[in-house]
Biopython code that builds the backbone (N, CA, C, O; Angstrom):
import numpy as np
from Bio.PDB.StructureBuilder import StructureBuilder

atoms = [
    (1, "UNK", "N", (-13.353, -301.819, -9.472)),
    (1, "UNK", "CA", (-14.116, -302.331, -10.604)),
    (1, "UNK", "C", (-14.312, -301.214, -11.617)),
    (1, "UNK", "O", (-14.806, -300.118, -11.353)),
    (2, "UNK", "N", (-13.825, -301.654, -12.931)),
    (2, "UNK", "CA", (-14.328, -300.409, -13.760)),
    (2, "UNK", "C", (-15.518, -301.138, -15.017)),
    (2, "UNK", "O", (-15.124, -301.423, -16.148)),
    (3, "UNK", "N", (-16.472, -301.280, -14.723)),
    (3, "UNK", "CA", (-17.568, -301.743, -15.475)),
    (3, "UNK", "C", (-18.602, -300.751, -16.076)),
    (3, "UNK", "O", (-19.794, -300.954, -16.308)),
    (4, "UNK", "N", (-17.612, -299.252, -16.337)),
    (4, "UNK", "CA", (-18.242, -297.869, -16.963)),
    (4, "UNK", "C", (-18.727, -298.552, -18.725)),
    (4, "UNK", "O", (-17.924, -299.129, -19.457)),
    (5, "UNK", "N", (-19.612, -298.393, -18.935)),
    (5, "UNK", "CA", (-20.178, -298.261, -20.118)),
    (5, "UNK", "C", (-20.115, -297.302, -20.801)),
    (5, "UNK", "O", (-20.368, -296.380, -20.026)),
    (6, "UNK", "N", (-19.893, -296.782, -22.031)),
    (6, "UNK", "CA", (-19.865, -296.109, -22.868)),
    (6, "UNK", "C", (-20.983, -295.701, -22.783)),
    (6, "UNK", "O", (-21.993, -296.345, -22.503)),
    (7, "UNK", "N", (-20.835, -294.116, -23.125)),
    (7, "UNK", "CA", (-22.107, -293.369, -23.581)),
    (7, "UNK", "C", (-22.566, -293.749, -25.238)),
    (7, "UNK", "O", (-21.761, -293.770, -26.169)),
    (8, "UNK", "N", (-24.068, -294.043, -25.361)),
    (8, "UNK", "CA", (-24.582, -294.155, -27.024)),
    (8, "UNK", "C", (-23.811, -293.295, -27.632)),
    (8, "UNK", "O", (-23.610, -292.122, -27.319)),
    (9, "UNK", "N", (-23.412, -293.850, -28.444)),
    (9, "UNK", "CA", (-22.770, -292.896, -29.896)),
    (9, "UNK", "C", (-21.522, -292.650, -29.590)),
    (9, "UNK", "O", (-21.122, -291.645, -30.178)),
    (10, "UNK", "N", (-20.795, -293.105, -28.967)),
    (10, "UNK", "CA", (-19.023, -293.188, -28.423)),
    (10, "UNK", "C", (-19.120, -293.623, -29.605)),
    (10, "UNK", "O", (-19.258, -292.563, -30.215)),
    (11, "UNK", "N", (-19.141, -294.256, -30.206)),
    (11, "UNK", "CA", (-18.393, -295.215, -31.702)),
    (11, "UNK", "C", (-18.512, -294.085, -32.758)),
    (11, "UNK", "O", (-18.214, -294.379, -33.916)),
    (12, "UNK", "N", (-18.912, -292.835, -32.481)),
    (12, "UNK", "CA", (-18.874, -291.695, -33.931)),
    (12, "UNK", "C", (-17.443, -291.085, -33.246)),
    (12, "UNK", "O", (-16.914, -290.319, -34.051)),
    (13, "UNK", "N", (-16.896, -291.174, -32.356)),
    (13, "UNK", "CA", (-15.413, -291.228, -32.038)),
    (13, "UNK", "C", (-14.594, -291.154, -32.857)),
    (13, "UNK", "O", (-13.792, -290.256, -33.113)),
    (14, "UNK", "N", (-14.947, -293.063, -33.741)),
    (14, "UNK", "CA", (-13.923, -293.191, -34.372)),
    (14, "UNK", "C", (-14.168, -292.787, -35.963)),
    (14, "UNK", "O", (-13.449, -293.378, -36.768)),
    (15, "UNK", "N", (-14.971, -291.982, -36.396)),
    (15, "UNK", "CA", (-14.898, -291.366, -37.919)),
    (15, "UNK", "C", (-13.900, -289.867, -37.584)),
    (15, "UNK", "O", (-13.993, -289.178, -36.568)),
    (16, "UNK", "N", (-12.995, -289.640, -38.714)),
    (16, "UNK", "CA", (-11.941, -288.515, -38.667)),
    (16, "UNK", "C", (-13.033, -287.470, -39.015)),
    (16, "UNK", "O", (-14.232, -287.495, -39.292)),
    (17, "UNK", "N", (-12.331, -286.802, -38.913)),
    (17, "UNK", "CA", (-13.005, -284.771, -38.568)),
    (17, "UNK", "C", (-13.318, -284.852, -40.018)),
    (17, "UNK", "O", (-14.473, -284.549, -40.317)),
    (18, "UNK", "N", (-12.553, -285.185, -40.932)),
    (18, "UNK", "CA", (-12.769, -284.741, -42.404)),
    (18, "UNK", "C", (-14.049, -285.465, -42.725)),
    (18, "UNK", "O", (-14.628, -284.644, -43.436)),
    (19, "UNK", "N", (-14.752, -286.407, -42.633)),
    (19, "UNK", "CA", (-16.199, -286.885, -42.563)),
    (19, "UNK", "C", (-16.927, -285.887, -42.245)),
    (19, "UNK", "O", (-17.549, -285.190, -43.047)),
    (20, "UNK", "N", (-16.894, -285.739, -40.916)),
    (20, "UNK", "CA", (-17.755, -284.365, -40.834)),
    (20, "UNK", "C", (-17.596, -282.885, -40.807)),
    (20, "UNK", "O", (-18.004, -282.016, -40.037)),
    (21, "UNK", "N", (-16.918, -282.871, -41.823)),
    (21, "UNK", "CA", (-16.451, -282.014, -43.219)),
    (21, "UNK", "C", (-17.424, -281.540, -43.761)),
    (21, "UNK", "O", (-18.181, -280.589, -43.567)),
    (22, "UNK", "N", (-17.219, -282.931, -45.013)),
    (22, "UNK", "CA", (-17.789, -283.131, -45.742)),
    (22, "UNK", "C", (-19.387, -282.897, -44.801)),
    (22, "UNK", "O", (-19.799, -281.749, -44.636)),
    (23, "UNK", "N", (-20.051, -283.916, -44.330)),
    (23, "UNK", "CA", (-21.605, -283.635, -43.941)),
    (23, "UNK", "C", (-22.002, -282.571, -43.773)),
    (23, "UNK", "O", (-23.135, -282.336, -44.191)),
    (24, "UNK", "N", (-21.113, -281.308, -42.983)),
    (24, "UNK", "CA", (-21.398, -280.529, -42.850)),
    (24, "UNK", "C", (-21.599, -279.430, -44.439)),
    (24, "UNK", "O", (-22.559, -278.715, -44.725)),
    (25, "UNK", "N", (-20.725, -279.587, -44.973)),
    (25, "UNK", "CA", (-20.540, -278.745, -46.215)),
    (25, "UNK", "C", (-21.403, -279.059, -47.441)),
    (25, "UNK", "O", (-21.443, -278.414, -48.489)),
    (26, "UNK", "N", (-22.309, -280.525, -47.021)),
    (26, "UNK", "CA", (-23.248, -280.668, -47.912)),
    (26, "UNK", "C", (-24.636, -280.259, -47.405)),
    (26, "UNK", "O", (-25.625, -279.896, -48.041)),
    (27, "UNK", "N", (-24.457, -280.406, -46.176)),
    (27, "UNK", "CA", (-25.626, -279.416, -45.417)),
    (27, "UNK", "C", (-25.582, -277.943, -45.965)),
    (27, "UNK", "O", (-26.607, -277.550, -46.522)),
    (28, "UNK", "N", (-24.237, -276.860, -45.848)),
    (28, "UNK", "CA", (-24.188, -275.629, -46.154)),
    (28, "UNK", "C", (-24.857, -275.424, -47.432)),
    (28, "UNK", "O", (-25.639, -274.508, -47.689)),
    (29, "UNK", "N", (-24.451, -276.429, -48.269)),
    (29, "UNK", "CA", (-25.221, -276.582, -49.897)),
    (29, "UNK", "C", (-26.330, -276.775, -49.777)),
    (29, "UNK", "O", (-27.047, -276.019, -50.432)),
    (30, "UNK", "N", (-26.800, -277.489, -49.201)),
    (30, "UNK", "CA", (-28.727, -277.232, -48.901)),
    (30, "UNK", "C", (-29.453, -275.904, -48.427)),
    (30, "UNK", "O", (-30.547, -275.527, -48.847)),
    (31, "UNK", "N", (-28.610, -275.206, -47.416)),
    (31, "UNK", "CA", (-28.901, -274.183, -46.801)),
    (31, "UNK", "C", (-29.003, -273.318, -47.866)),
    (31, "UNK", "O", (-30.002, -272.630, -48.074)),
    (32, "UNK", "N", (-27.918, -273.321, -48.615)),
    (32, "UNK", "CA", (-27.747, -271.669, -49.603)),
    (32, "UNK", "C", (-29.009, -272.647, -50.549)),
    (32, "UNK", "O", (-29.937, -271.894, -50.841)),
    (33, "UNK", "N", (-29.206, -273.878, -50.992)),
    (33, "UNK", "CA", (-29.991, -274.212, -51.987)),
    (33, "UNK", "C", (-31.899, -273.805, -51.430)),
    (33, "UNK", "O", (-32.800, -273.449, -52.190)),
    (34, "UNK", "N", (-31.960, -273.939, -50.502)),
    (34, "UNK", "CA", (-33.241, -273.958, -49.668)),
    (34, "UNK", "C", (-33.223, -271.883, -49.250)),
    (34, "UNK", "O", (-34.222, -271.363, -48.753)),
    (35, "UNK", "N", (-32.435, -271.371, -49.453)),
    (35, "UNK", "CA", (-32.360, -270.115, -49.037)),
    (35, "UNK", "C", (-32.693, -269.304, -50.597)),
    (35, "UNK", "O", (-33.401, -268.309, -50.751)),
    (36, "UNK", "N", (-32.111, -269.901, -51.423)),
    (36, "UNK", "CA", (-32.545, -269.362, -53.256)),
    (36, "UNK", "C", (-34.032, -269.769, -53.501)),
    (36, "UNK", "O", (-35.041, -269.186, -53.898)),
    (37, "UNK", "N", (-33.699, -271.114, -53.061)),
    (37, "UNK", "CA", (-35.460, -271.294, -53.473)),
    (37, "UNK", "C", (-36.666, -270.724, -53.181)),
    (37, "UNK", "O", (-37.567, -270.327, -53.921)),
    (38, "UNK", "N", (-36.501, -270.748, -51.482)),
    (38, "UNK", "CA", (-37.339, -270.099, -50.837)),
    (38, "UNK", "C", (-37.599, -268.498, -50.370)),
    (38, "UNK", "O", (-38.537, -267.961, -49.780)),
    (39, "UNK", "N", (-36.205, -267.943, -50.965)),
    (39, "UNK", "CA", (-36.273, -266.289, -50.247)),
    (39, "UNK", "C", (-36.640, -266.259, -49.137)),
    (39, "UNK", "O", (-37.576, -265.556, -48.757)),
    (40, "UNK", "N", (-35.854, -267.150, -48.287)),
    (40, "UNK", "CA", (-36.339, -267.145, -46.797)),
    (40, "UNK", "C", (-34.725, -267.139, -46.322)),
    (40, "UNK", "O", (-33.994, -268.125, -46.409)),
    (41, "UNK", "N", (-34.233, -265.530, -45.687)),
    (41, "UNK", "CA", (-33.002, -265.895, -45.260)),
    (41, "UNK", "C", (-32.819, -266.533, -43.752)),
    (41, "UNK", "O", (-31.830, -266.429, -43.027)),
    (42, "UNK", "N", (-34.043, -267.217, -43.490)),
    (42, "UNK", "CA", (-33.515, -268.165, -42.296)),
    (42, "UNK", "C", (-32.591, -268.818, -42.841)),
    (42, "UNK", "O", (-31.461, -268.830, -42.352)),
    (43, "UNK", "N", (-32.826, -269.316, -43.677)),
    (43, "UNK", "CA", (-31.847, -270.630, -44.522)),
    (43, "UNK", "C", (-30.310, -270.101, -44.244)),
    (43, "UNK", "O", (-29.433, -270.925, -43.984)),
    (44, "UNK", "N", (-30.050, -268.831, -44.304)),
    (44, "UNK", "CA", (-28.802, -268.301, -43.974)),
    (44, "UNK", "C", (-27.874, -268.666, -42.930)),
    (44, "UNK", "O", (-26.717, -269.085, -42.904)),
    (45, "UNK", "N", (-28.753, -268.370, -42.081)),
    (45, "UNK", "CA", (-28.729, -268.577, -40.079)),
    (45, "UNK", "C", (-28.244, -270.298, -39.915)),
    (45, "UNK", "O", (-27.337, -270.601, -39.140)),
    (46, "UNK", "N", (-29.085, -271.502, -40.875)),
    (46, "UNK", "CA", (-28.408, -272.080, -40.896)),
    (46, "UNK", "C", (-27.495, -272.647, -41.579)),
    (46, "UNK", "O", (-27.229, -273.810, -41.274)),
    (47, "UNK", "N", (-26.804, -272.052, -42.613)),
    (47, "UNK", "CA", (-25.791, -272.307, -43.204)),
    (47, "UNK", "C", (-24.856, -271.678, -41.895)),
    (47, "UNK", "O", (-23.947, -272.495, -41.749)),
    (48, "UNK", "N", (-24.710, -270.684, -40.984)),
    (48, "UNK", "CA", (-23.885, -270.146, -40.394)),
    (48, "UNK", "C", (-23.672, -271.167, -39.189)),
    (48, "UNK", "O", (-22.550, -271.226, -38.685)),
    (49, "UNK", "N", (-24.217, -271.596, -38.932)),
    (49, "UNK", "CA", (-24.771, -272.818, -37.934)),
    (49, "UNK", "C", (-23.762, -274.155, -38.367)),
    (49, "UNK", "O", (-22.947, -274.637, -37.580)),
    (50, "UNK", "N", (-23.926, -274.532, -39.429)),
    (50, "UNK", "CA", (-22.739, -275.419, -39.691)),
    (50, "UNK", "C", (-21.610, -275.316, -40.139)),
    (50, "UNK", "O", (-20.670, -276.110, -40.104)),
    (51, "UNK", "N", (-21.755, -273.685, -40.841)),
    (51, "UNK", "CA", (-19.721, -272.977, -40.963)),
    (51, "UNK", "C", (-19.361, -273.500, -39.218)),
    (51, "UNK", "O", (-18.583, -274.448, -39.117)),
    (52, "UNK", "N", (-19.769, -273.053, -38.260)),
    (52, "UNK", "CA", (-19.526, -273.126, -36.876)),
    (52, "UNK", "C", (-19.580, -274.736, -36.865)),
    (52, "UNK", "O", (-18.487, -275.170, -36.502)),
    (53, "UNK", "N", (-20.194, -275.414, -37.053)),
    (53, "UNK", "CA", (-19.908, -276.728, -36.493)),
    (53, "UNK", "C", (-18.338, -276.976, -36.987)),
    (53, "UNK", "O", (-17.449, -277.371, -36.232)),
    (54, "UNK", "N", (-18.110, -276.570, -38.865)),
    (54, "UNK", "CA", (-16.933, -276.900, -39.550)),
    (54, "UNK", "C", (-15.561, -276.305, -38.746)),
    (54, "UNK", "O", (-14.480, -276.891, -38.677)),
    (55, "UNK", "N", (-15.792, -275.382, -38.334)),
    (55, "UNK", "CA", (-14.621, -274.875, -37.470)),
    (55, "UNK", "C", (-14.392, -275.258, -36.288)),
    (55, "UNK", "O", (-13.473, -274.628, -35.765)),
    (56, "UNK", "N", (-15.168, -276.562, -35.224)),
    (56, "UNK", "CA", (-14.538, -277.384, -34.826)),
    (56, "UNK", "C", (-14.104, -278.093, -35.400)),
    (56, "UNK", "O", (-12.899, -278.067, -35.151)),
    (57, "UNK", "N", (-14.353, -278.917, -36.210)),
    (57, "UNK", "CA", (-13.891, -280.050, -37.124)),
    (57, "UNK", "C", (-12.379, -279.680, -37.963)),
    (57, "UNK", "O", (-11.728, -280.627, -38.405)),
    (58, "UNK", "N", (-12.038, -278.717, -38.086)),
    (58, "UNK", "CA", (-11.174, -277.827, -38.738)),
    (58, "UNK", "C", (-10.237, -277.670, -38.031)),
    (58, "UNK", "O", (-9.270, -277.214, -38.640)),
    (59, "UNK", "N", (-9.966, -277.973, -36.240)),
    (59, "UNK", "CA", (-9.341, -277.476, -35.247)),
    (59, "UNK", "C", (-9.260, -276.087, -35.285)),
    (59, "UNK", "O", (-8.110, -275.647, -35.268)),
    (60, "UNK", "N", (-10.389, -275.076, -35.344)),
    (60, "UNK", "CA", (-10.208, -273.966, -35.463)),
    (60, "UNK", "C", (-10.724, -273.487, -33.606)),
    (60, "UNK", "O", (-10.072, -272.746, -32.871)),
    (61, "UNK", "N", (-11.916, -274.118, -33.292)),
    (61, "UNK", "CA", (-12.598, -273.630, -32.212)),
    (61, "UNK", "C", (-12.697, -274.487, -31.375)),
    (61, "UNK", "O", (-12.242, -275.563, -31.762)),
    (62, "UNK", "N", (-13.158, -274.491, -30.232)),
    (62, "UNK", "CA", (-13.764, -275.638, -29.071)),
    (62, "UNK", "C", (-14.970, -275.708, -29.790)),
    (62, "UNK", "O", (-15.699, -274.974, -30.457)),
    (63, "UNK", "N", (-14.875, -277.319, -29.250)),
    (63, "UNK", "CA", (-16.623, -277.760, -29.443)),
    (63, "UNK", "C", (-17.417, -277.180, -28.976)),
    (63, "UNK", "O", (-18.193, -276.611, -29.743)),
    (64, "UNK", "N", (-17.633, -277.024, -27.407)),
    (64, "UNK", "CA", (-18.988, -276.123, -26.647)),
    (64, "UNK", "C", (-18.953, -274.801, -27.609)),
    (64, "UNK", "O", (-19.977, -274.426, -28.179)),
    (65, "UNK", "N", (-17.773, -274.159, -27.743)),
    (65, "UNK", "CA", (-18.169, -272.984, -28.382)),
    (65, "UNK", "C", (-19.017, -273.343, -29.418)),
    (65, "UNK", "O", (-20.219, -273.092, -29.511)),
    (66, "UNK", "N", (-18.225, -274.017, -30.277)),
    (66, "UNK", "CA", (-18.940, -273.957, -31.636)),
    (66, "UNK", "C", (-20.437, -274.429, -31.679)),
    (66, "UNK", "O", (-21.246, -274.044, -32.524)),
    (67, "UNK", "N", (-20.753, -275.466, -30.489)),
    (67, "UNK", "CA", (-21.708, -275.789, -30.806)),
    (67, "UNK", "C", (-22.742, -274.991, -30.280)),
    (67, "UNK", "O", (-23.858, -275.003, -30.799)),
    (68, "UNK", "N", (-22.465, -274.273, -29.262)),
    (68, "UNK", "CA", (-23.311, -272.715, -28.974)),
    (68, "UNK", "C", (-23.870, -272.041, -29.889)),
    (68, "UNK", "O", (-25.076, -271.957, -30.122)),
    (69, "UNK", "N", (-22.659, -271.353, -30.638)),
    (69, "UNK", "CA", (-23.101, -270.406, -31.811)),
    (69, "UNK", "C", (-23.695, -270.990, -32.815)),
    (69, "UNK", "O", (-24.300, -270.253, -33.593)),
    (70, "UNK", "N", (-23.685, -272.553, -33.084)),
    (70, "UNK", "CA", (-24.420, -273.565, -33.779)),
    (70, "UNK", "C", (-25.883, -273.622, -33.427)),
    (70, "UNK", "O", (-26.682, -273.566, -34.362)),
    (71, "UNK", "N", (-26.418, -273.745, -31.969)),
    (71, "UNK", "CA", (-27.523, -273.657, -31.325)),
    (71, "UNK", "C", (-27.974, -272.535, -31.410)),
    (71, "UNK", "O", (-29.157, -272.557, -31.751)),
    (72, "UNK", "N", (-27.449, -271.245, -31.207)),
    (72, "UNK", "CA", (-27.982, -270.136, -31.365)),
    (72, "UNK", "C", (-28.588, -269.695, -32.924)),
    (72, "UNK", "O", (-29.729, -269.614, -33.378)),
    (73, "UNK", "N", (-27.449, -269.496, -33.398)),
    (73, "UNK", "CA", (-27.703, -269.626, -35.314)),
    (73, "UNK", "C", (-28.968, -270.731, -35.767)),
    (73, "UNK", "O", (-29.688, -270.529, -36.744)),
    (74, "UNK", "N", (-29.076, -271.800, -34.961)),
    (74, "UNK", "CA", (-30.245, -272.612, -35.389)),
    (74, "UNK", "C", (-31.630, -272.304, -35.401)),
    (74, "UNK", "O", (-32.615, -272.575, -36.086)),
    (75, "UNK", "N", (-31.235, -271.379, -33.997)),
    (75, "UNK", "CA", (-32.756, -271.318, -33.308)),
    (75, "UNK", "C", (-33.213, -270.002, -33.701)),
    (75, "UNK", "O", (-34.406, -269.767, -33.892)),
    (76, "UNK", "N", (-32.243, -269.085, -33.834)),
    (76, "UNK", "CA", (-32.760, -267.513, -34.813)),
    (76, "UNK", "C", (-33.130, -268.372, -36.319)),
    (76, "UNK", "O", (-34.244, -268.038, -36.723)),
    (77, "UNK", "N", (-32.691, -269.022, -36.892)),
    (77, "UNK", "CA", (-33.263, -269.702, -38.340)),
    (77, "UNK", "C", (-33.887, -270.261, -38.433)),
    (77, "UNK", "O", (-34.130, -270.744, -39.539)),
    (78, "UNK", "N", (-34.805, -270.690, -36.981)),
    (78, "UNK", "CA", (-36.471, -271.264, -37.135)),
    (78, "UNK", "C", (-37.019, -270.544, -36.419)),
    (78, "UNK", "O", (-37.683, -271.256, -35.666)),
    (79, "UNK", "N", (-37.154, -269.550, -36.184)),
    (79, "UNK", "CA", (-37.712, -268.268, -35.617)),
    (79, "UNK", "C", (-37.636, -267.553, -37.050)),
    (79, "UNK", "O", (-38.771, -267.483, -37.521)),
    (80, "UNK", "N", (-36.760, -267.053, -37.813)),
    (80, "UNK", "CA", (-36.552, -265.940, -39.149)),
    (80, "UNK", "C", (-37.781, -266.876, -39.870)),
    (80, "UNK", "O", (-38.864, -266.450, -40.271)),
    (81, "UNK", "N", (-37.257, -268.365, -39.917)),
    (81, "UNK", "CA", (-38.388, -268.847, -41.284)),
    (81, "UNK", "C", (-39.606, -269.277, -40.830)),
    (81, "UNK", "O", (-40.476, -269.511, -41.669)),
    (82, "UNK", "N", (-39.826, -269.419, -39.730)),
    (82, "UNK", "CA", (-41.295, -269.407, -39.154)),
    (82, "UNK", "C", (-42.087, -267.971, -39.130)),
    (82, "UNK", "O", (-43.238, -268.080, -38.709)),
    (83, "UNK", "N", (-41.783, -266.964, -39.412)),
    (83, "UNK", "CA", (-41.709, -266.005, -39.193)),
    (83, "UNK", "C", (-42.362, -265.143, -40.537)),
    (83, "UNK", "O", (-43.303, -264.358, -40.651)),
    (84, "UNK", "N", (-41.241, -265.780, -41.588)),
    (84, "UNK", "CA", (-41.645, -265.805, -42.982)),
    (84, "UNK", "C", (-42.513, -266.510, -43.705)),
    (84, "UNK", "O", (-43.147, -265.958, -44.604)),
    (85, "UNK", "N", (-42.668, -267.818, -43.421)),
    (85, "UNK", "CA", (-43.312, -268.259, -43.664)),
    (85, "UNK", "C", (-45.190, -268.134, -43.412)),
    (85, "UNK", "O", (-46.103, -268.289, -44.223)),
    (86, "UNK", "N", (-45.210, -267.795, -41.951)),
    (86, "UNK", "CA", (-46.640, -267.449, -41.374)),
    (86, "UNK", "C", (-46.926, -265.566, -42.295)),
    (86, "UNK", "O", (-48.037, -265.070, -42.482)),
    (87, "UNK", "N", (-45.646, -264.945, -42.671)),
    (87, "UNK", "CA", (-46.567, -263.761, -43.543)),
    (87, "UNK", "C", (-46.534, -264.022, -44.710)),
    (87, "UNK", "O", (-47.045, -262.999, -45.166)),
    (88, "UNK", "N", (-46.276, -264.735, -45.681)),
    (88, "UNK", "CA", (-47.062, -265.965, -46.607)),
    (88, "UNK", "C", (-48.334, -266.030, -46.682)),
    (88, "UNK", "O", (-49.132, -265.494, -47.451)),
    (89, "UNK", "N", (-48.515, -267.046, -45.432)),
    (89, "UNK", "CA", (-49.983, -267.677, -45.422)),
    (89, "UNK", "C", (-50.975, -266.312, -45.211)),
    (89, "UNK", "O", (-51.930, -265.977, -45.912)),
    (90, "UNK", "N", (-50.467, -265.693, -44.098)),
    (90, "UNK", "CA", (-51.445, -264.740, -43.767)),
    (90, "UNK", "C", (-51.498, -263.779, -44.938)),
    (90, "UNK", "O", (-52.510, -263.106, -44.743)),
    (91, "UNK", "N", (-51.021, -263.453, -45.848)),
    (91, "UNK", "CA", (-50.705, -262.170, -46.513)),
    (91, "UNK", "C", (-52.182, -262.292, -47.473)),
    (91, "UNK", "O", (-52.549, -263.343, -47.998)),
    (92, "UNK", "N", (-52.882, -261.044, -47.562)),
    (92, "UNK", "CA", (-54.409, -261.226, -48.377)),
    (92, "UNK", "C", (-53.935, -261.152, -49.702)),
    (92, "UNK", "O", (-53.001, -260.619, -50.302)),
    (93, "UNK", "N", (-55.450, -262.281, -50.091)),
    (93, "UNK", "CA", (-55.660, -262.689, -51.649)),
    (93, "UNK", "C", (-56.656, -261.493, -52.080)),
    (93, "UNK", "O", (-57.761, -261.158, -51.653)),
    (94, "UNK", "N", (-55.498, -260.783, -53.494)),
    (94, "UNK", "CA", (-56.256, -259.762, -54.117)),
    (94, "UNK", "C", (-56.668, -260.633, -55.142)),
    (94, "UNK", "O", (-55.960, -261.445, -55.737)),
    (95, "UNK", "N", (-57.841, -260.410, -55.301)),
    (95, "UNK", "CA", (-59.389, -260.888, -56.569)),
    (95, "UNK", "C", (-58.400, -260.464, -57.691)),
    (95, "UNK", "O", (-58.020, -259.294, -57.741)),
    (96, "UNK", "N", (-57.789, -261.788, -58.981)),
    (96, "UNK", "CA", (-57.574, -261.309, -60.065)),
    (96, "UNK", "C", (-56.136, -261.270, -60.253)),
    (96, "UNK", "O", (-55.633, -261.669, -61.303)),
    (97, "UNK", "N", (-55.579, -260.899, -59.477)),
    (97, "UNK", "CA", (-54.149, -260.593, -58.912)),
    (97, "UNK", "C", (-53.553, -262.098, -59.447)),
    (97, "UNK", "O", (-54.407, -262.918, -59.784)),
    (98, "UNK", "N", (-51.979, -262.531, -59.548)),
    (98, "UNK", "CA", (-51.265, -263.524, -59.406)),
    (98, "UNK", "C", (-50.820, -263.971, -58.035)),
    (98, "UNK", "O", (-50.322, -263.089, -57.335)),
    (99, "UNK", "N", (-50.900, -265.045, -57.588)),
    (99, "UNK", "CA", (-50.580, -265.389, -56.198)),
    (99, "UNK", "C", (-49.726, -265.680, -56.478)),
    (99, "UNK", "O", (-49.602, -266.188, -57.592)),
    (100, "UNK", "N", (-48.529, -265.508, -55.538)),
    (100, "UNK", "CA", (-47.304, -266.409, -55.415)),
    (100, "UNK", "C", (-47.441, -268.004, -53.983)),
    (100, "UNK", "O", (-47.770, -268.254, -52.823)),
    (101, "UNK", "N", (-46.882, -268.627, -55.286)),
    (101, "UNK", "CA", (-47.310, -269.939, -53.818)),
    (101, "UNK", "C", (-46.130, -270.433, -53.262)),
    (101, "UNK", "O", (-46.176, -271.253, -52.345)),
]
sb = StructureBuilder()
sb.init_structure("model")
sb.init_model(0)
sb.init_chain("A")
sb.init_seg("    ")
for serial, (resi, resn, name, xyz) in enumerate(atoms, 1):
    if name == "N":
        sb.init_residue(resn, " ", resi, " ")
    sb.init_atom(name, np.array(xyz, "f"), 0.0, 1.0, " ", f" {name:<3s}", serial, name[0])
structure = sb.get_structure()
């Protein structure tokens, strides 16, 4: 009897690599856009995070790899901007001074 069910999300199978291309490379454009805005080079970490996803998609790398250095790169870029962000908040208000918000 073979009455195996598909795992959820088998059907993203059938979109070609060049789809998630593109998703990815409009993500990278957020990253560098969210990295100017904010002067927070976490944003970096994850732009590097989805170059690596693109180079499976690219037939450049294995998936596990890529998606390793994807996971890793993610998780240093919410560690960098959590990081930045909390010496922000904490950083003291000089009387008179211009704050940056």
């Amino acid at each position: 009897m073979d009455d195996a069910v598909a795992p959820f999300g088998s059907f993203m199978e059938a979109m070609p690599h060049w789809a998630f291309i593109i998703i990815h490379s409009v993500l990278v454009l957020v990253g560098f856009w969210l990295a100017r805005k904010t002067k927070l080079n976490g944003f970096l970490l994850f732009v590097l995070a989805e170059l690596s996803y693109i180079t499976y998609h690219a037939g450049l790398t294995h998936f596990l790899f890529a998606h390793i250095i994807a996971e890793v790169c993610d998780a240093l870029a919410f560690i960098t901007i959590a990081l930045g962000l909390s010496k922000r908040v904490a950083a003291p208000l000089v009387p008179g001074a211009l704050q940056h918000r």
